[in-house]
LOVEX-451833 format. One record per residue (C-alpha): chain; residue number from 1; z, y negated, x. Coordinates in nm, 3 decimals. Layout:
BEGIN
A / NUM / Z / Y / X $
...
END
This chain:
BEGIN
A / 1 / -5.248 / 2.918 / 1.805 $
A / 2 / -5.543 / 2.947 / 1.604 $
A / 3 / -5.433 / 2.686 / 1.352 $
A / 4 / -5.403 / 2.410 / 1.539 $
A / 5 / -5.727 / 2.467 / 1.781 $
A / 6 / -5.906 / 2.132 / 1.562 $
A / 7 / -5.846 / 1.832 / 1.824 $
A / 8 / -5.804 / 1.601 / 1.501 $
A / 9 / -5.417 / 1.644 / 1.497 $
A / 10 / -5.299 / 1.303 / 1.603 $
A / 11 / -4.908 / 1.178 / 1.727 $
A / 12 / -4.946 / 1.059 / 1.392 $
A / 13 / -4.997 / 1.308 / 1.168 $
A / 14 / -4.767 / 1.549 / 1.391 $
A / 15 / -4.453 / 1.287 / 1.357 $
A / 16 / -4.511 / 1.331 / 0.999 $
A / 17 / -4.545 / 1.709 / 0.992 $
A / 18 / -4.244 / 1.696 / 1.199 $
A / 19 / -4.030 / 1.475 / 0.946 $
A / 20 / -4.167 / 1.711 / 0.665 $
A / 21 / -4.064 / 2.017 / 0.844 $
A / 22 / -3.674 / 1.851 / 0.916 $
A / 23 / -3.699 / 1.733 / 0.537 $
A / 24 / -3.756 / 2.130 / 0.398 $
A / 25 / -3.515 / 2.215 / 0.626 $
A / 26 / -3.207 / 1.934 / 0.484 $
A / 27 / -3.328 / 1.997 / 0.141 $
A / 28 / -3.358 / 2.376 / 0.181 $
A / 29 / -2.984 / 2.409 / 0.244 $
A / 30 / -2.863 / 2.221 / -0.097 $
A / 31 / -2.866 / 2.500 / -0.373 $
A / 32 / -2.772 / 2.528 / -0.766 $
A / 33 / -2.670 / 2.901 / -0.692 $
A / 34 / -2.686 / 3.192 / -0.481 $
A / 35 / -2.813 / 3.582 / -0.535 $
A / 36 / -2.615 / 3.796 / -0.389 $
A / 37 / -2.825 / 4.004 / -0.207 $
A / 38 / -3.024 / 3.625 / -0.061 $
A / 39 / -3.258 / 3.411 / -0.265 $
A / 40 / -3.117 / 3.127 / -0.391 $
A / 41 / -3.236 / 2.844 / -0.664 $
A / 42 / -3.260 / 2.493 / -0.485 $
A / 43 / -3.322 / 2.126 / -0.542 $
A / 44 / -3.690 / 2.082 / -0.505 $
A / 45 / -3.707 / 2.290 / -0.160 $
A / 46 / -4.058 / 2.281 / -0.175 $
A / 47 / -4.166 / 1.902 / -0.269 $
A / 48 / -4.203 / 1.748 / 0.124 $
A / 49 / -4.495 / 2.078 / 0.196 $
A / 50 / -4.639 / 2.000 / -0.152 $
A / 51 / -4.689 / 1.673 / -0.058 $
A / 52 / -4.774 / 1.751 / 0.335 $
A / 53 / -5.037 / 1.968 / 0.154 $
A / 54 / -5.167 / 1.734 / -0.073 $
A / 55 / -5.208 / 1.498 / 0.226 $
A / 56 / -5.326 / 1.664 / 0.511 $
A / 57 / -5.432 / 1.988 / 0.358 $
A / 58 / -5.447 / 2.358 / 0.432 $
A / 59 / -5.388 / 2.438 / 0.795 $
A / 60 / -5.127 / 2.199 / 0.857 $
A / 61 / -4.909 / 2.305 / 0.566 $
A / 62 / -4.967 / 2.690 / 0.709 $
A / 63 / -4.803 / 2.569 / 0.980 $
A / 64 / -4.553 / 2.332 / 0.859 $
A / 65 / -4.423 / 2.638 / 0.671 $
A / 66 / -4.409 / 2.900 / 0.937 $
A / 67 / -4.175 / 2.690 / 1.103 $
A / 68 / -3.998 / 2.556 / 0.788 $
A / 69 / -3.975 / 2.975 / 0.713 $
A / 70 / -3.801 / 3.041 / 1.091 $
A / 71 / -3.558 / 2.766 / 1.058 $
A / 72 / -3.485 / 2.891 / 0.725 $
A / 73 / -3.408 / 3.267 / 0.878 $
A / 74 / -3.202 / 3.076 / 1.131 $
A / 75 / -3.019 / 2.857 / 0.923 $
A / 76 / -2.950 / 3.131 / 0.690 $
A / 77 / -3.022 / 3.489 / 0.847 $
A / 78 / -3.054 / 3.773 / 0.613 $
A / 79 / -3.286 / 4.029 / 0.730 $
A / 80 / -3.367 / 4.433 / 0.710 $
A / 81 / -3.660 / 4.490 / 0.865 $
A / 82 / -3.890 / 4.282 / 1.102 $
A / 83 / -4.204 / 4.304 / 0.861 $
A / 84 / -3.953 / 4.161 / 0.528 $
A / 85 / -3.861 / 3.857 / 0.759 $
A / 86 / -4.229 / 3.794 / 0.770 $
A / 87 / -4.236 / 3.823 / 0.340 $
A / 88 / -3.920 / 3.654 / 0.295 $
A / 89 / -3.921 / 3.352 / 0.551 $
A / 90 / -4.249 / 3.196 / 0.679 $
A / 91 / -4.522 / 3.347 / 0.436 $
A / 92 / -4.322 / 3.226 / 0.087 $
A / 93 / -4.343 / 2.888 / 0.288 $
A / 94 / -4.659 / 2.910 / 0.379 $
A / 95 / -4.751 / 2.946 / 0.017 $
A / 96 / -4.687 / 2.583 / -0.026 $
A / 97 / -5.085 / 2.534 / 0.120 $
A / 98 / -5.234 / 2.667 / -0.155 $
A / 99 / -5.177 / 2.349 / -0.333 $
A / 100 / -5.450 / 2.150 / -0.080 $
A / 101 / -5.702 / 2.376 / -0.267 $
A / 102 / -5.599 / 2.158 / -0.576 $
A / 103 / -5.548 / 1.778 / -0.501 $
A / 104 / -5.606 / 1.643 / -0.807 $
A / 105 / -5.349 / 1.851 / -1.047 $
A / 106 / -5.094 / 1.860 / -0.832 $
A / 107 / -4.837 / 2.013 / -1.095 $
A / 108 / -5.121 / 2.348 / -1.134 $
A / 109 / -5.157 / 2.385 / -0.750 $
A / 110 / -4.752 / 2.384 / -0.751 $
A / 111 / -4.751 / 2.677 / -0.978 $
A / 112 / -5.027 / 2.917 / -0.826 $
A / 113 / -4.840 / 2.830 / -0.531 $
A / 114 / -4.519 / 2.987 / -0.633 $
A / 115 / -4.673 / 3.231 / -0.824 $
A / 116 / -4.851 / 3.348 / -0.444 $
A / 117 / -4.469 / 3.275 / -0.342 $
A / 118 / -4.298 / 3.477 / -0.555 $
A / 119 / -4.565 / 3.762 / -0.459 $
A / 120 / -4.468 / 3.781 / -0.172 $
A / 121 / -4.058 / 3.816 / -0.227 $
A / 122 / -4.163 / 4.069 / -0.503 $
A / 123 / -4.343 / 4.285 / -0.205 $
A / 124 / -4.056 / 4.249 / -0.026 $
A / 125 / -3.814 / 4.360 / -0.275 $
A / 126 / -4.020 / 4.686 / -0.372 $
A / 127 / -4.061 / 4.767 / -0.035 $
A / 128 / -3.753 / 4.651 / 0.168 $
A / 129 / -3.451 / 4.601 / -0.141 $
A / 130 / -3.560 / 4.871 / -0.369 $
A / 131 / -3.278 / 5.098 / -0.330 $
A / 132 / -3.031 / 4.816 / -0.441 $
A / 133 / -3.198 / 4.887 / -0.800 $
A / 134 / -2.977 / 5.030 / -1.045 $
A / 135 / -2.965 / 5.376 / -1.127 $
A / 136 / -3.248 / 5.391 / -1.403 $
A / 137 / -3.421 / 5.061 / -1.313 $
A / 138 / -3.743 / 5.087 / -1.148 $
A / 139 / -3.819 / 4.923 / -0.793 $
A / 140 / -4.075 / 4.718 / -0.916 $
A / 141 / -3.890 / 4.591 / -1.254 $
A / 142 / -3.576 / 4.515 / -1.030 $
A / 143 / -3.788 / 4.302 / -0.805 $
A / 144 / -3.989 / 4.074 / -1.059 $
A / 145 / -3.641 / 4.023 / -1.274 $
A / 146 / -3.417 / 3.919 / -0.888 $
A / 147 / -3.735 / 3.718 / -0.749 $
A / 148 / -3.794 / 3.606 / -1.110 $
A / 149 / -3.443 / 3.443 / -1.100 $
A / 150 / -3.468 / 3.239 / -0.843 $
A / 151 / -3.858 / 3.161 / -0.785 $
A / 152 / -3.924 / 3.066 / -1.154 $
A / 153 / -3.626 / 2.793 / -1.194 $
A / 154 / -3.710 / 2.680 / -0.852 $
A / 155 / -4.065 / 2.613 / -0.928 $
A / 156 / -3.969 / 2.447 / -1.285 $
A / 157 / -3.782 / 2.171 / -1.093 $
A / 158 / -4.030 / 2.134 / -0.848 $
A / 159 / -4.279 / 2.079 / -1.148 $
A / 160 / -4.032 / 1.793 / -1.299 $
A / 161 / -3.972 / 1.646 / -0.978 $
A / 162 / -4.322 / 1.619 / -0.911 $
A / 163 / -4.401 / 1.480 / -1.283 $
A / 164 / -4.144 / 1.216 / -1.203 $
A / 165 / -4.218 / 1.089 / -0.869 $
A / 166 / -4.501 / 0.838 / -0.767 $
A / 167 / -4.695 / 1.143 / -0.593 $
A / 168 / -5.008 / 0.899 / -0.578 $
A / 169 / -4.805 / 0.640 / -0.396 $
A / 170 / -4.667 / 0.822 / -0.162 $
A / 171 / -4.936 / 1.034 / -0.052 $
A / 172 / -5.140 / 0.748 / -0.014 $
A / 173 / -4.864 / 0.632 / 0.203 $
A / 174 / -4.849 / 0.912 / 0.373 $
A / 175 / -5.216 / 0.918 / 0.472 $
A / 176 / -5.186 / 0.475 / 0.530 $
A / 177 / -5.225 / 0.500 / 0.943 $
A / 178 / -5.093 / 0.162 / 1.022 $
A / 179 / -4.714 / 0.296 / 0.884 $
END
């Protein structure tokens, strides 16, 4: 796979990845609601790739949240076409790498990253969902205001989490090689 073809990846770092990936997974099933047609608002899904990206950076996380986005479609199937399982599952994980790209303001990195996450479940539901619009209701306006729902809450509790939590502490335990 051409992300991990870098020798650097040590039984370290992929124990880690590995608890980080089992982490999203736990976390990914507890949730404040559910849409009805999928999506759903949870408790800080996102916080163990933040902090995976924050650590180890860019191509790991990529990773980390392809598989994070196929357990999710396993866990909790809900699919149309082969291309929206791609938009819906792995990539809106895989969003979580943008925040490597910005280290030091961790809460800013958190939101471009679900804003490139809600992108892509707002491509999805033009493209894929857009006939479960109401009669009137555009595609596109049905898509920002269902994706809005659950992406924006979502990311606002991430955000708090994040403020609360000792994120320098425990990424530099994360990174600490003799744990």
């Amino acid at each position: 796979m051409f992300l991990v073809t870098n020798s650097n990846f040590s039984a370290q770092i992929i124990s880690r990845t590995a608890l980080v990936i089992a982490m999203t997974a736990v976390v990914n099933q507890i949730h404040f609601f559910k849409m009805p047609q999928g999506g759903d608002v949870g408790f800080g899904t996102m916080i163990p790739l933040i902090l995976l990206a924050c650590c180890y950076g860019c191509r790991i996380t990529l990773l980390a949240g392809f598989i994070c986005g196929f357990i999710g479609l396993i866990m909790n199937p809900y699919f149309y076409h082969p291309v929206q399982v791609l938009f819906d599952y792995p990539f809106p994980f895989m969003a979580m790498a943008v925040v490597s790209l910005f280290k030091k303001r961790i809460i800013l990195g958190t939101v471009i990253a679900f804003c490139v996450k809600f992108l892509f479940h707002f491509i999805s539901g033009v493209v894929f969902f857009g006939s479960y619009a109401p009669e009137g209701i555009s595609p596109v306006m049905y898509s920002a205001v269902y994706n809005g729902t659950t992406v924006v809450p979502e990311m606002i509790i991430c955000c708090l989490i994040l403020h609360f939590l000792p994120t320098k502490r425990i990424i530099t335990a994360m990174k600490n090689e003799s744990i």
